[in-house]
C-alpha positions, -999 to +999 in steps of 0.1 A: -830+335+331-812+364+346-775+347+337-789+351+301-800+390+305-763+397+323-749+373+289-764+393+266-754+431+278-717+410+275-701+426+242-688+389+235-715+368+247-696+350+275-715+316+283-717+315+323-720+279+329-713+279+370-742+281+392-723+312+415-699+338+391-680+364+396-667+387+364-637+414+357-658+439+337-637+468+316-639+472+280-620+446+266-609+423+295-614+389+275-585+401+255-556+389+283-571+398+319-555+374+342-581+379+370-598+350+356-572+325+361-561+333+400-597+335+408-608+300+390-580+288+407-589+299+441-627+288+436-613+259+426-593+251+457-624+261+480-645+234+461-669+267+451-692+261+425-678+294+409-663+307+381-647+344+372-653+356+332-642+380+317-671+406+300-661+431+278-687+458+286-698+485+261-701+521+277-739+521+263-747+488+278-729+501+316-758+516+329-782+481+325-756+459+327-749+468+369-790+470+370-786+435+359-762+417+379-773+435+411-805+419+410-789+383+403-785+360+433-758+339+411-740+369+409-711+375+437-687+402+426-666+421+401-630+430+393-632+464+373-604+473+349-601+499+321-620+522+314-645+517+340-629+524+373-643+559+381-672+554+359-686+524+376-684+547+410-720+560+400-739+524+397-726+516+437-749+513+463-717+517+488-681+528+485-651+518+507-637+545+525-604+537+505-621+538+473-635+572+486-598+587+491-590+573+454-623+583+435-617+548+415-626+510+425-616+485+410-632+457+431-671+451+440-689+430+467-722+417+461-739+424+495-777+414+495-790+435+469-757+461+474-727+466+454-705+476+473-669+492+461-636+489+469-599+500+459-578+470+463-545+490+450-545+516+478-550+486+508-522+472+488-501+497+482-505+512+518-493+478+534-463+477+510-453+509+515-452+505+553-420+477+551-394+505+535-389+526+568-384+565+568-385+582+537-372+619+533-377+620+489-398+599+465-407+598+435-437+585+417-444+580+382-478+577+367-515+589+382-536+567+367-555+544+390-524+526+407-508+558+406-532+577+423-531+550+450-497+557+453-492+594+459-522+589+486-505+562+498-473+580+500-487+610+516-504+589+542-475+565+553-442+592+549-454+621+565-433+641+560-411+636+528-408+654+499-430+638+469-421+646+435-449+634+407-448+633+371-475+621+348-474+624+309-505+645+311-511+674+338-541+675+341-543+644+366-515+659+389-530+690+391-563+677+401-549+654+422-528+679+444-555+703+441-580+676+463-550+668+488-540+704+497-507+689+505-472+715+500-454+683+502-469+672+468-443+683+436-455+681+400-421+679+379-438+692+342-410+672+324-383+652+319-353+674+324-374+684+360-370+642+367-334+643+357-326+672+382-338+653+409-306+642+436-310+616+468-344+596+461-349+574+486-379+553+466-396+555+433-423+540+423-435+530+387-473+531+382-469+538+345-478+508+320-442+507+312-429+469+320-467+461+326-463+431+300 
């Protein structure tokens, strides 16, 4: 009964057929999320009787739809995508001390009756970023979700290079360097500031650009 309550607050009225699920909610993941297929795949593998979908979730039907799958036994956890990964921060029962540092997940844990959040980008990116040595200059590209991750990430593991950010709107970098009161933090306002720029030892792309 409760698979069809969670079904019906799903924009595209997935049919969740497996006894345990797990979903990537945003809103319009069913269009080409690849969660789904790693995960089956993995489920598959551990003989679980599991199965991601993908559930295109209205912003009017947010609020119920995490009342609904945190009382569902069948349900186990989330992938969260676009637009939803500071949004879904206020329907948590917990948040990773990661996730904290971000302000975004974009992974939950069904715990019990908890949700609890995580940021798999910044555990991600902080272990990648540990393998490129000393840094003295960087340069990051984006400060949306992975971006944020990033710069924090950046911060964290080069302590003390230089770290130049550009984003096409400002408004992110200033908030963002505003919360880390970090002098080490550079917000280049344009492209002829990115061109200017001499001896970068790493950049990083978290823009959408080669995303496809």
């Amino acid at each position: 009964l409760m698979k069809k309550e969670v079904q019906n607050l799903i924009n595209n009225k997935v049919n969740i057929k497996s006894k345990k699920y797990s979903l990537i909610i945003g809103l319009n993941p069913s269009s080409g999320a690849r969660s789904p297929i790693l995960w089956n795949k993995v489920y598959k593998n551990l003989r679980m009787n599991c199965r991601m979908y993908p559930a295109d979730i209205s912003e009017k039907n947010l609020a119920n739809f995490f009342a609904q799958i945190k009382k569902d036994k069948n349900f186990i956890g989330s992938a969260v995508t676009i637009p939803y990964k500071e949004k879904a921060l206020k329907y948590i029962d917990e948040i990773d001390l990661g996730a904290k540092k971000i302000g975004s997940i974009n992974t939950i844990k069904k715990k019990k009756d908890k949700l609890i959040g995580y940021n798999t980008d910044y555990i991600a990116c902080k272990l990648s970023l540990k393998k490129f040595g000393k840094k003295k200059k960087i340069l990051i590209l984006g400060a949306g979700g992975a971006g944020k991750s990033a710069i924090i990430s950046a911060l964290e593991i080069f302590k003390s290079a230089k770290i130049n950010i550009y984003n096409r709107t400002q408004k992110k970098l200033v908030k963002i360097k505003t919360k880390q009161k970090n002098n080490r933090l550079k917000i280049l306002k344009n492209f002829k500031e990115i061109i200017k720029i001499k001896n970068v030892d790493l950049l990083i792309n978290s823009t959408s650009i080669g995303f496809k």
